[in-house]
C-alpha positions as CSV (number, residue, x, y, z in Angstrom):
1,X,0.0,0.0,0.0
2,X,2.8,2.5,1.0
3,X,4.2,1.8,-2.7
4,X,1.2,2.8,-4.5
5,X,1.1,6.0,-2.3
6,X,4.5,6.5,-3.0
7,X,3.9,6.0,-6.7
8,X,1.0,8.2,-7.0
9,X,2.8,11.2,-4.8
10,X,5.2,11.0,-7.4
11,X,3.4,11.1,-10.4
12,X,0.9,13.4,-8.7
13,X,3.9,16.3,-8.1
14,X,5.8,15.6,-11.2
15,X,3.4,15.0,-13.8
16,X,4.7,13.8,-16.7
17,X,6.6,11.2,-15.4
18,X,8.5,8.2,-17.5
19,X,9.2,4.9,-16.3
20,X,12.8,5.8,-16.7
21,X,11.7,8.2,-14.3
22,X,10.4,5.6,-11.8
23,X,13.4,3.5,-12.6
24,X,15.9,6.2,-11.0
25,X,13.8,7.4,-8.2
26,X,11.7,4.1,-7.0
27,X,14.0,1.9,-5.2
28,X,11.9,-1.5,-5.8
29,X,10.7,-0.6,-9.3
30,X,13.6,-3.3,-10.6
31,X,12.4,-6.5,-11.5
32,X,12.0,-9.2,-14.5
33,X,7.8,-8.3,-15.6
34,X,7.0,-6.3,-18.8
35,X,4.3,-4.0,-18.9
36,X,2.8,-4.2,-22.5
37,X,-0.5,-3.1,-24.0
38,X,-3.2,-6.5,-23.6
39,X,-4.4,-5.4,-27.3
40,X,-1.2,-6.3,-28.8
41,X,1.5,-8.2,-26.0
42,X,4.1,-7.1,-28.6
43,X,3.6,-3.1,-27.9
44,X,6.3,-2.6,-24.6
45,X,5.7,0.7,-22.4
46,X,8.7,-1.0,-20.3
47,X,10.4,-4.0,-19.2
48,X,12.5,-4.8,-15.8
49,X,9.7,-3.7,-13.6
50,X,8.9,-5.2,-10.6
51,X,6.0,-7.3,-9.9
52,X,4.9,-4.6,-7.0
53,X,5.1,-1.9,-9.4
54,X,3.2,-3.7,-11.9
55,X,0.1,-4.7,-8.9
56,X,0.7,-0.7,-8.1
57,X,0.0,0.6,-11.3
58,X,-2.5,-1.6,-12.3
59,X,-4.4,-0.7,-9.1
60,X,-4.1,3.0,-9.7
61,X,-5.4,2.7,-13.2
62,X,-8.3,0.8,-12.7
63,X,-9.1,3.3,-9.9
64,X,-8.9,6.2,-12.2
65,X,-6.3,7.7,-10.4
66,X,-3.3,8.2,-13.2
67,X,-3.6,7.7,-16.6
68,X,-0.8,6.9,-19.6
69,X,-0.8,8.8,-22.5
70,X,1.7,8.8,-25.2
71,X,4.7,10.9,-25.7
72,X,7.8,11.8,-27.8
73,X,10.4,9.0,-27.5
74,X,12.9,12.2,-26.8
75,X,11.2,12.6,-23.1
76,X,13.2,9.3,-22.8
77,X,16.7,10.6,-24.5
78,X,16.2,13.2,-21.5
79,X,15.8,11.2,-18.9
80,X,18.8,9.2,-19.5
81,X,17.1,5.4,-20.4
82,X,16.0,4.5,-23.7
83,X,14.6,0.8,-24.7
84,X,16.8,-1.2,-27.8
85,X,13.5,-1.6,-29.4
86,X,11.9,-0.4,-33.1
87,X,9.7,2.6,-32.2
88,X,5.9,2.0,-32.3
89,X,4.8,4.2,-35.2
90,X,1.4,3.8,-35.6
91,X,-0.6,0.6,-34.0
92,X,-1.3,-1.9,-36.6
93,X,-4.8,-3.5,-37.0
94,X,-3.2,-6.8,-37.1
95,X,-0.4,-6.7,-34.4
96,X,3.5,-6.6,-34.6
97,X,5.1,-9.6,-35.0
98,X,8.2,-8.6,-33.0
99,X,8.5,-6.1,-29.7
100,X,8.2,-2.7,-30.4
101,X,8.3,0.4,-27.7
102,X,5.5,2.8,-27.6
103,X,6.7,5.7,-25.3
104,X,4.2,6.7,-22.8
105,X,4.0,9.1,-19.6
106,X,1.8,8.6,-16.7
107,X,-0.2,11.5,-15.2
108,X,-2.9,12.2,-12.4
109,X,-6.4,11.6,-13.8
């Protein structure tokens, strides 16, 4: 519970946060899970997250208290991490075949 607190303070006061973001600042983010889109498993906002982080997020979403929206892939260059993954450029109607990274930011709701 004090992680999803934590998370949302964060997000809450920063706004526009990355999960490059989260990786630097949230001690247990670090793990082995991949959060992907459930429309197409192949569409990667970010991998080595924690299982906590993952419950956290999920949690927060389906309460309506953050929400992820898409940004430039540069917010990443800036923050210092970027995936070695093609870019998403526009979401197929039939899926990727391989991983690709679609850049997102989370925000209050």
């Amino acid at each position: 519970m004090k992680l999803k607190t934590d998370l949302l303070n964060f997000i809450c006061t920063k706004r526009q946060v990355s999960f490059a973001q989260l990786q630097k600042r949230i001690p247990s983010f670090s793990g082995n899970q991949t959060i992907a889109l459930e429309v197409d498993r192949n569409i990667i906002l970010w991998s080595g997250v924690s299982a906590e982080i993952v419950k956290a997020l999920q949690e927060l979403l389906e309460e309506k208290l953050i929400k992820v929206e898409r940004t430039s892939h540069l917010i990443y260059f800036i923050d210092g991490i970027v995936p070695r993954l093609p870019l998403v450029k526009r979401l197929p109607s039939c899926g990727y075949k391989s991983q690709h990274w679609l850049p997102v930011v989370l925000n209050p709701n």
